[in-house]
C-alpha positions in Angstrom: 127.4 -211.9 174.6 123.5 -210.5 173.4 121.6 -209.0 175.6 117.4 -209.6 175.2 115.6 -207.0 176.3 111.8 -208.4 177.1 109.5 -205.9 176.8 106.4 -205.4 179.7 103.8 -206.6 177.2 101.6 -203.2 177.6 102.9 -200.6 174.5 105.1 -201.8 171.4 108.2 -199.8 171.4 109.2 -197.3 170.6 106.0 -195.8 172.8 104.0 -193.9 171.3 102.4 -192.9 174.2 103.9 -191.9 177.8 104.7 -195.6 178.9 107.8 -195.5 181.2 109.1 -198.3 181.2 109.1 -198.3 177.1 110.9 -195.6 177.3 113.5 -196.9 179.4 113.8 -200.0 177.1 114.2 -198.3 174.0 117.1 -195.9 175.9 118.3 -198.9 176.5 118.3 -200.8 173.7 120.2 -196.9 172.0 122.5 -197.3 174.6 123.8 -200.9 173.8 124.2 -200.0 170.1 125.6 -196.8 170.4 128.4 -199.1 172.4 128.7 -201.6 170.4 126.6 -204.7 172.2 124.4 -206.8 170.5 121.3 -206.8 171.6 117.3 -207.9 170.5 113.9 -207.2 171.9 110.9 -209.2 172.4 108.0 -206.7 172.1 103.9 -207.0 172.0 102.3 -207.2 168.2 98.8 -206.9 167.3 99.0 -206.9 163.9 100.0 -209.4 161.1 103.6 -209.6 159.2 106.7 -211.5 160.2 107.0 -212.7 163.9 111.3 -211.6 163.6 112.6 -208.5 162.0 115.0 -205.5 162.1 113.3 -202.5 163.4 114.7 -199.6 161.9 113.6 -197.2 164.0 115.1 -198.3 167.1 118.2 -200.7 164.9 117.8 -204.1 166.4 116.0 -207.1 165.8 112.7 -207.4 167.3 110.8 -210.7 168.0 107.2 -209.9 168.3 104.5 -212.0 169.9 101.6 -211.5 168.0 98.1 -210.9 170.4 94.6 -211.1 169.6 93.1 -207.8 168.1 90.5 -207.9 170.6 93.7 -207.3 173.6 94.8 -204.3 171.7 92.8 -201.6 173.7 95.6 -200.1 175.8 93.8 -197.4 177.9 91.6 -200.3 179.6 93.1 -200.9 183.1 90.9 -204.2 183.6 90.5 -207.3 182.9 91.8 -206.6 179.2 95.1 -205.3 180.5 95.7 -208.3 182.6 95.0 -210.4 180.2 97.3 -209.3 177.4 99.8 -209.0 179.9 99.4 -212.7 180.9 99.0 -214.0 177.3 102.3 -211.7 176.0 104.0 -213.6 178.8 102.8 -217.0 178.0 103.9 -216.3 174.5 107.0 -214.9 175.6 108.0 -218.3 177.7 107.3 -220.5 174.9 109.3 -218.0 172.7 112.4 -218.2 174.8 112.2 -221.7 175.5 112.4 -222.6 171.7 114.8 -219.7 170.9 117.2 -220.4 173.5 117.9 -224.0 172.3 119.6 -222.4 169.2 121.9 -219.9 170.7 125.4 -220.7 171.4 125.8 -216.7 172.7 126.3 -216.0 176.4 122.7 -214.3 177.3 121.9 -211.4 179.2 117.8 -211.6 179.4 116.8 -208.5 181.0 112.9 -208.6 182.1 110.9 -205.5 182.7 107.4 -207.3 184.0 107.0 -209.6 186.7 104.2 -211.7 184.3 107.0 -211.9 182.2 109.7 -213.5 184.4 106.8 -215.7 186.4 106.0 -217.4 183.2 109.0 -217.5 181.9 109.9 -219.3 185.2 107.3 -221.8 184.7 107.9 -222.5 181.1 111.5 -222.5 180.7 112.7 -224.2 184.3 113.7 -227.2 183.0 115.8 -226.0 180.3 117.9 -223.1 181.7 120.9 -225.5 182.6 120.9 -226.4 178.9 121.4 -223.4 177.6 123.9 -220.5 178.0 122.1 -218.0 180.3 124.4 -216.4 182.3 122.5 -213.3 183.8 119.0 -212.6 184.2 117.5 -209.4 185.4 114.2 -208.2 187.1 112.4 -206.5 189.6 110.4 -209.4 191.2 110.8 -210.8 194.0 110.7 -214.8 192.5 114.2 -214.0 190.9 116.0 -214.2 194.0 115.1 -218.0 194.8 115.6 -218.3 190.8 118.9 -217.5 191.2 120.0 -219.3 194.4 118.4 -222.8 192.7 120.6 -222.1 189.1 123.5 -220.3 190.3 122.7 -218.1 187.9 124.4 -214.3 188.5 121.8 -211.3 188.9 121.9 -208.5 187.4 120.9 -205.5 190.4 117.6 -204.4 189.1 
């Protein structure tokens, strides 16, 4: 089993700044290593380098989805916060649909953004029978219909 932790799309972690729900990720992410379950993240880039890597800091692998520079501004609470949010979770969707078609591990994906799961949703809908998801967690209120329509078991959020 590998849990993927998908990050909210508004700090890389580990935050660097107070962002609470970063900070429960990467408590998260200590926790699962520190008992033994493999886990990965899918976290917000803004700069270059490779898209899949080790993160040393925090010991797990880490697929980032890079953003435009110009989205990078993290104090903004307009328009630029809504739409990195929305373009991290695009990216994410696409992400998961192409990574999950090469995973023969049951998967735990563990969301921590609505954006995230509604475009995940949208992306990936037709392919989560094919693959071997077996739990998916969040917070919004779309999971629940999710989960009746794929028999898929929830993870209390």
């Amino acid at each position: 089993m590998k849990i993927i932790e998908i990050a909210t799309g508004y700090t890389p972690i580990p935050a660097k700044i107070g962002a609470a729900t970063e900070i429960v990720v990467e408590n998260l992410i200590y926790g699962f290593n520190n008992a033994g379950i493999k886990n990965e993240l899918i976290d917000i880039g803004f700069s270059g380098g490779e898209t899949s890597k080790q993160n040393e800091s925090i010991q797990t692998i880490v697929h980032y989805q890079k953003l435009p520079k110009w989205l990078n501004k993290i104090d903004d609470n307009g328009l630029a916060h809504y739409l990195r949010r929305i373009f991290y979770s695009i990216k994410v969707g696409f992400f998961l649909r192409k990574y999950l078609k090469n995973q023969d591990d049951k998967i735990v994906l563990h969301f921590h953004n609505q954006f995230n799961f509604f475009f995940f949703y949208l992306i990936c809908k037709q392919h989560i029978n094919k693959t071997h998801i077996k739990t998916i967690g969040s917070s919004s209120n779309l999971v629940g219909q999710f989960f009746d329509k794929y028999s898929i078991s929830r993870w209390p959020c």
